[in-house]
C-alpha positions as CSV (number, residue, x, y, z in Angstrom):
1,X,10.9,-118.4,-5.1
2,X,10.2,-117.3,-8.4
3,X,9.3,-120.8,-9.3
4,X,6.7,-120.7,-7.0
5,X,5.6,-117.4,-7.9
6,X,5.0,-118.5,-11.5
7,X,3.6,-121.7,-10.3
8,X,0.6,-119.4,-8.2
9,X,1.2,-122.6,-5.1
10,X,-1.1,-121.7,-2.0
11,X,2.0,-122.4,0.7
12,X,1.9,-118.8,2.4
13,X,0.1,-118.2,5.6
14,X,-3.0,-116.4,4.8
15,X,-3.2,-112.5,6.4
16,X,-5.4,-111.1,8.9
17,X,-7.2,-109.1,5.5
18,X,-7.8,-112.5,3.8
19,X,-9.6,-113.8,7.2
20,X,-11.2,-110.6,7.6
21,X,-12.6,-110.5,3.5
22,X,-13.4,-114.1,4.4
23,X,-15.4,-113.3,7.2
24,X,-17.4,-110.5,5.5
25,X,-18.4,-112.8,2.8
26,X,-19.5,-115.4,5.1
27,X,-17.0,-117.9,4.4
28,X,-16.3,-119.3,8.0
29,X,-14.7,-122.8,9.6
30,X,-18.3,-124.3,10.6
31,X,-19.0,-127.3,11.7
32,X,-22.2,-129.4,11.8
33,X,-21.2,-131.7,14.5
34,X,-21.1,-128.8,17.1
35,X,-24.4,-127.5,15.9
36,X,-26.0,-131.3,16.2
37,X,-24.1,-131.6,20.4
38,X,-26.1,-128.1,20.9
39,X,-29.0,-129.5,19.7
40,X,-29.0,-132.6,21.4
41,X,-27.6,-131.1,24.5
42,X,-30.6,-128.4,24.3
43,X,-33.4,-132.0,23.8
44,X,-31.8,-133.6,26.7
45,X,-32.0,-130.8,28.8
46,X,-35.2,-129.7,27.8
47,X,-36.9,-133.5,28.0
48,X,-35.4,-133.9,31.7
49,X,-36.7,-130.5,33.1
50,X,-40.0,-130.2,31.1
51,X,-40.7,-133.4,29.8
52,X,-42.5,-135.2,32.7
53,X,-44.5,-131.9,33.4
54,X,-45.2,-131.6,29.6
55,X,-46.6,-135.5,29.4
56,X,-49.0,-134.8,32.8
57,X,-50.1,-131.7,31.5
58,X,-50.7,-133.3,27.9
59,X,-52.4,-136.4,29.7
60,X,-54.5,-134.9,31.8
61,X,-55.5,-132.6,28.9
62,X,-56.3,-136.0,26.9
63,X,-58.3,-137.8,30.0
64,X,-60.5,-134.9,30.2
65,X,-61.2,-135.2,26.2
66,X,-61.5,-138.9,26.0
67,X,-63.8,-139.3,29.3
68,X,-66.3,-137.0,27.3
69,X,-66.3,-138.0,23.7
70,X,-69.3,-139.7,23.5
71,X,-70.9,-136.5,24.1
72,X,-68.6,-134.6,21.9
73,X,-70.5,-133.2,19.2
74,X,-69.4,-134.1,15.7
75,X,-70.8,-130.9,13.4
76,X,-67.6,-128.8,11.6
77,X,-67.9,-126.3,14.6
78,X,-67.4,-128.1,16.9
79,X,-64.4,-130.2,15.5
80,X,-62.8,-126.4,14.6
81,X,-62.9,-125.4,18.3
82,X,-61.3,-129.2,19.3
83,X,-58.8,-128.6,16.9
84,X,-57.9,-125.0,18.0
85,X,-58.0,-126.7,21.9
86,X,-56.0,-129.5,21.8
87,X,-53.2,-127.4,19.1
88,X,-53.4,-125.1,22.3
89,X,-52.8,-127.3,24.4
90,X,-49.6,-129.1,22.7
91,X,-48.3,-126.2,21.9
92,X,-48.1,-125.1,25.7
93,X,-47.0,-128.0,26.9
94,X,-43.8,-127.8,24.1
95,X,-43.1,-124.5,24.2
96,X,-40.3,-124.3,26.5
97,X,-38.5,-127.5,24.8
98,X,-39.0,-125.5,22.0
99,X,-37.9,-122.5,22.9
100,X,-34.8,-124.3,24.4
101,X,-34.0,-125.9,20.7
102,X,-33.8,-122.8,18.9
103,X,-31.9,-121.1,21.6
104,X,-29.5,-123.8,21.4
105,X,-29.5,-123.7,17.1
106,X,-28.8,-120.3,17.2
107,X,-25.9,-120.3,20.1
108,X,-24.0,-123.8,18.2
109,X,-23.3,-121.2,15.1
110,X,-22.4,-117.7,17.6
111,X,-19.8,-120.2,19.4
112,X,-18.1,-121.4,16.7
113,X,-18.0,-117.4,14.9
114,X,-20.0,-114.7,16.4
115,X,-22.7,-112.9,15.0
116,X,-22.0,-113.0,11.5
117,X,-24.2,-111.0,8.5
118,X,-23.5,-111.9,4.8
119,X,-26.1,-111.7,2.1
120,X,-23.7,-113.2,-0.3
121,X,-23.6,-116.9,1.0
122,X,-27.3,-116.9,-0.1
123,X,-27.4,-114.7,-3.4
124,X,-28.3,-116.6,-6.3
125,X,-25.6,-118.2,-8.1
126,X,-25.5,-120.9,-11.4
127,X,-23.7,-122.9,-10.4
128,X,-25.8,-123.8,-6.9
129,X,-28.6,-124.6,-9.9
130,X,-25.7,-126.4,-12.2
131,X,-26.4,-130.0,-12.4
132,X,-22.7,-130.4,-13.8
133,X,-21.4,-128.3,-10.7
134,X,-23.9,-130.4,-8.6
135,X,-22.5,-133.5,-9.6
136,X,-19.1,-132.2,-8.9
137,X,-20.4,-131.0,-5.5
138,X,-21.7,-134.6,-4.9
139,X,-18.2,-136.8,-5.8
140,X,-16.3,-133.9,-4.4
141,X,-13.2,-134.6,-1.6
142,X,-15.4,-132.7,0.8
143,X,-19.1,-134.7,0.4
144,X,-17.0,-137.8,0.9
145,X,-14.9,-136.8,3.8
146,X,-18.8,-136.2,5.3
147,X,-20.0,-139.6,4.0
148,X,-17.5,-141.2,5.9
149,X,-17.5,-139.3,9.1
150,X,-21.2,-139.8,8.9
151,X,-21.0,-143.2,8.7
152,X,-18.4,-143.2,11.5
153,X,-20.4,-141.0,14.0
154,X,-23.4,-144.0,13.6
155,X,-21.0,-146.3,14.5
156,X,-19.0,-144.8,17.1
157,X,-22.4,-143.6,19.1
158,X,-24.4,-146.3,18.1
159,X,-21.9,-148.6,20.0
160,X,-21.6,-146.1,22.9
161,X,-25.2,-146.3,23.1
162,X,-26.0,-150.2,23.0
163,X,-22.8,-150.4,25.5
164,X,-25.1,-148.1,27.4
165,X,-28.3,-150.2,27.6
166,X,-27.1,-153.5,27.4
167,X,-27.1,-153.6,31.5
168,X,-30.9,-153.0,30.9
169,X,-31.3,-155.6,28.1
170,X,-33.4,-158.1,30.7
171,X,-35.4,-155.6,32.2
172,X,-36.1,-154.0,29.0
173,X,-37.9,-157.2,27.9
174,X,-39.9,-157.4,30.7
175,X,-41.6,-153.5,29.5
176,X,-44.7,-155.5,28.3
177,X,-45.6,-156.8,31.5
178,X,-45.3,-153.6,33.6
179,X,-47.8,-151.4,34.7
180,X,-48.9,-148.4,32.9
181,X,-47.9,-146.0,36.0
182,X,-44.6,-147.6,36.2
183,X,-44.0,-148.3,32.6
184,X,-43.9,-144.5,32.0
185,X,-40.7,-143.4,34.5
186,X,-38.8,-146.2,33.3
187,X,-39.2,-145.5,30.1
188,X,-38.4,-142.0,30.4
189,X,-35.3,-142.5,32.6
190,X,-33.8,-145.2,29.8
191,X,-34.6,-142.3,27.4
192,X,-32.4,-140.0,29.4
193,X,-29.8,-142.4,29.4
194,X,-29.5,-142.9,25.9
195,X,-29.8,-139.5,25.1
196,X,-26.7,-138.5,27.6
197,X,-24.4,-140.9,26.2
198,X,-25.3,-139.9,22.8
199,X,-24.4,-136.2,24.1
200,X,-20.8,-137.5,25.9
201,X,-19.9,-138.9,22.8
202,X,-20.8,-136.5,20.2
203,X,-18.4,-133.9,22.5
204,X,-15.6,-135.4,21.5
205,X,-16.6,-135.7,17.9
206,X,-18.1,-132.1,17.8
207,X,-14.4,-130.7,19.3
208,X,-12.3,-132.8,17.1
209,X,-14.8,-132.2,13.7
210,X,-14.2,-128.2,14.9
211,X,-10.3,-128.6,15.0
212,X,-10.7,-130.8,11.3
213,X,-12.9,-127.7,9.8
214,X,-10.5,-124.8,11.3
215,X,-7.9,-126.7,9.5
216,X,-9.0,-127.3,6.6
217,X,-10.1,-123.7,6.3
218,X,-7.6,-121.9,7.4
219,X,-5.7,-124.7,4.3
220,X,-8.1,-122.8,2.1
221,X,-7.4,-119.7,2.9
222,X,-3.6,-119.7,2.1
223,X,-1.8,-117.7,-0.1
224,X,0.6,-117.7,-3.3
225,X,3.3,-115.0,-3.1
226,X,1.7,-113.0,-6.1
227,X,-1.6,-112.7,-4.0
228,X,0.8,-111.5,-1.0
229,X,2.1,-109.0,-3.4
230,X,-1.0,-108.0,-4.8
231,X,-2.9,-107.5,-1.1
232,X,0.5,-105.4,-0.5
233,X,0.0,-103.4,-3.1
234,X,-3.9,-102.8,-2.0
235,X,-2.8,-102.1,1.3
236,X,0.8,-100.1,0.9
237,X,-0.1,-98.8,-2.6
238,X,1.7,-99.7,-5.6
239,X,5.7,-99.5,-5.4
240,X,6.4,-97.5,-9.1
241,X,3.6,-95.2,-7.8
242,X,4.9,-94.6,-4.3
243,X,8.3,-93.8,-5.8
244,X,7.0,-91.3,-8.5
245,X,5.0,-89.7,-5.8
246,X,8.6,-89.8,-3.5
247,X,10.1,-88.2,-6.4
248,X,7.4,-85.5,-7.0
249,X,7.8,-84.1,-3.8
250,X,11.6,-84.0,-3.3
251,X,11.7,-81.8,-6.4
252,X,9.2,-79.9,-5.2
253,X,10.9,-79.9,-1.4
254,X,14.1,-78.5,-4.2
255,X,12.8,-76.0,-6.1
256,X,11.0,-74.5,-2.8
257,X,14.8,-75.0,-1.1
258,X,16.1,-73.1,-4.4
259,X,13.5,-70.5,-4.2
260,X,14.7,-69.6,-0.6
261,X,18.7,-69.4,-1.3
262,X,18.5,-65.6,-2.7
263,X,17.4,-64.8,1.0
264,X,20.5,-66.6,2.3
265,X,23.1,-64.3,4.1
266,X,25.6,-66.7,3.9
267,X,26.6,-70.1,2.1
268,X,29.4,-72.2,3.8
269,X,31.1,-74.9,1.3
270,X,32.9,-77.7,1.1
271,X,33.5,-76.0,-1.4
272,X,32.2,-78.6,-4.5
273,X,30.6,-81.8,-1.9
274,X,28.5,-79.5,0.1
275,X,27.0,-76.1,0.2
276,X,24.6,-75.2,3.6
277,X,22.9,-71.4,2.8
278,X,22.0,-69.5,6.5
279,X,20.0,-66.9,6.9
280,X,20.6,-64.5,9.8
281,X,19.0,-61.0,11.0
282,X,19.4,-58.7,13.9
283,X,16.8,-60.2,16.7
284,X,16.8,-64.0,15.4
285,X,17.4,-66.7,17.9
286,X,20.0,-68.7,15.3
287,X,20.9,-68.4,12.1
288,X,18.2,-70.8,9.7
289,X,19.1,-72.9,7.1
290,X,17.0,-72.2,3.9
291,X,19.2,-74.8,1.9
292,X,21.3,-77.3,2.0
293,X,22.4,-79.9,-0.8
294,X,25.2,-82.9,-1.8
295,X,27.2,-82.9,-5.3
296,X,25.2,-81.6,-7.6
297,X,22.3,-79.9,-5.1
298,X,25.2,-78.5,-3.4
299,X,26.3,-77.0,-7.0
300,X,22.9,-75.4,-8.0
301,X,23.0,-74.0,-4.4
302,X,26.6,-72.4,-5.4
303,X,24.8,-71.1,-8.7
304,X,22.1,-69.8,-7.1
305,X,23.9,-67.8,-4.7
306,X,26.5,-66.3,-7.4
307,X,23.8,-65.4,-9.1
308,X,22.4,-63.2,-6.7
309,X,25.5,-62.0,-5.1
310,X,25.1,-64.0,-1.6
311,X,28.6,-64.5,0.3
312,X,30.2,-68.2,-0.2
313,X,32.3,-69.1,2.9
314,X,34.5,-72.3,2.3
315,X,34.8,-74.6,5.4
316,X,34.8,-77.9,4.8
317,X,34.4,-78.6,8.7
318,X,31.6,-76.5,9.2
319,X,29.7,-77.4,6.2
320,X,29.9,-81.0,6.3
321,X,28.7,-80.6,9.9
322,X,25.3,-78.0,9.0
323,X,24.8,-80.4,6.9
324,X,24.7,-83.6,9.4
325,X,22.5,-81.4,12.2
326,X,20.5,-79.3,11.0
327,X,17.3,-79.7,8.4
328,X,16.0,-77.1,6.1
329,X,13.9,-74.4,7.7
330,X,15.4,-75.4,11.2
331,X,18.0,-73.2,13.3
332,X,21.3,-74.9,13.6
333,X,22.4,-76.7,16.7
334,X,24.0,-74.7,19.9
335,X,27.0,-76.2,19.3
336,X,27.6,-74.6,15.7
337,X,27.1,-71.3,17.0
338,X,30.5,-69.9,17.4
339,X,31.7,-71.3,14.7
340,X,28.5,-69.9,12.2
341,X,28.9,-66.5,14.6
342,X,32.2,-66.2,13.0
343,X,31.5,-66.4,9.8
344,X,28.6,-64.4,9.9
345,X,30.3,-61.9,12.1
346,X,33.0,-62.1,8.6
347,X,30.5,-61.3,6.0
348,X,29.2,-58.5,8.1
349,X,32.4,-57.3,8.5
350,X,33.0,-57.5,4.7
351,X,29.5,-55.9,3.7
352,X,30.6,-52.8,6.0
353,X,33.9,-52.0,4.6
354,X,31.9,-52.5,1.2
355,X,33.4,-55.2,-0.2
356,X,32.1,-58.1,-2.3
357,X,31.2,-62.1,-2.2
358,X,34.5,-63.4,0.0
């Protein structure tokens, strides 16, 4: 382990941070391939429910301009307002195609990641502007991985789609002697047919190019054990820190423990392992321990209590039991109550008849 540690090897499974970070900066398993099926999907679909309505609406559009052209005047006005009509014109014919492509561009990116916002995949950077880190870009693993699933993708639906026609390779000579009127639907339905078994073959490439880029990102995104300790100590703090802190406040839990042992009215010993200080008054619901301590704790609390006169009790029982069940500042447990009744009910008894620390 500490080889690898020194070593910095990615072999660690990246955490849910690391995605997340990933994800803020834009850096995302994307894939081209699924964009391109949604795209084509989106033409197809497009082309066979408003393509024959867009060509009659364009044709009759066009019949009506060329039956008048002869009479078409030819001054700049005129050609201004034929250019404004027929860009009018195409443009209503396409729109819902359109429409239907960019739809289709914007929903092959929210599939594959949601809605993503990062300004810092298109802030300016050298080495985007690097020949040298251009060059590497370009003979990089990555650009020839895409070479060669390019190349793959033309032959794989090329094939599919010459397997496709090749039924229709007699008729499709034949296109030159048909009539226009029939010409057109033929044409159109061979289109369509082309067009759908590019789209059944591009889904398996677009699932299995998605699986290939998860992959390799998420291979990316891995981890060396000193960036696991690092993000641990981002997350957790650092460890030195944390136990400096831990050690701040258990002498400041002390000295407020210490502070509170002059109010004790008793301290019940082990009598040098343990040392448990109660307090009790007249209308208290249980005696409260103000302090309680091990060794050397438990030998300051002795000190403490000498110092100011408070009664030490020894009962090694008793003492070592306070000590398991009860916490500072908390009453003692039910079942400690005859046996701290007695000893309280002893110092009592002691402070009456005038006597000293028992």
């Amino acid at each position: 382990m500490a080889e690898q540690d020194e070593s910095g090897e990615r072999s660690q499974e990246p955490t849910q941070k690391k995605l997340d970070d990933a994800r803020q900066r834009g850096d995302v398993p994307k894939s081209l391939e699924v964009n391109n099926w949604f795209l084509l999907s989106a033409g197809t679909l497009a082309l066979v429910m408003f393509g024959g309505e867009a060509v009659t609406t364009i044709a009759v559009s066009l019949k009506g301009f060329l039956s008048g052209i002869g009479r078409m005047p030819v001054d700049a006005g005129a050609l201004t307002v034929l250019t404004k009509h027929i860009s009018v014109m195409v443009l209503a014919a396409l729109a819902m195609p359109f429409l239907f492509l960019v739809a289709a561009a914007i929903l092959g990116n929210v599939v594959q990641n949601g809605f993503i916002y990062s300004t810092e995949a298109i802030a300016p950077k050298f080495s985007k502007v690097s020949p040298v880190a251009g060059f590497g870009r370009l003979f990089s693993k990555t650009s020839l991985v895409n070479f060669g699933k390019g190349i793959a993708k033309l032959i794989i639906v090329g094939t599919a789609v010459v397997w496709a026609v090749a039924p229709k390779w007699e008729e499709m000579g034949l296109l030159a002697t048909l009539d226009v009127a029939k010409l057109t639907p033929y044409s159109f339905d061979l289109i369509v047919s082309i067009l759908g078994t590019a789209v059944a073959v591009l889904t398996v490439l677009a699932i299995a190019d998605w699986l290939y880029q998860r992959h390799t990102w998420l291979e990316r995104q891995k981890m060396s054990f000193n960036e696991l300790k690092e993000e641990y100590k981002q997350l957790e703090g650092d460890p030195q820190i944390k136990a400096k802190i831990r050690q701040l406040r258990q002498q400041r839990s002390r000295k407020r423990m210490m502070a509170q042992v002059p109010q004790a009215s008793v301290i019940i010993t082990n009598p040098t392992h343990y040392a448990v200080a109660l307090r009790y008054e007249a209308g208290m619901n249980a005696p409260l321990c103000l302090a309680k301590g091990l060794d050397a704790i438990a030998l300051k609390i002795r000190e403490v209590g000498t110092e100011h006169s408070i009664p030490i009790v020894e009962n090694p029982p008793l003492a070592r039991a306070l000590y398991a069940s009860v916490e500072v500042d908390g009453e003692i447990p039910a079942e400690h109550y005859k046996a701290v009744a007695e000893v309280v009910g002893f110092v009592m008894g002691l402070r009456k008849k005038g006597r000293g620390r028992p």
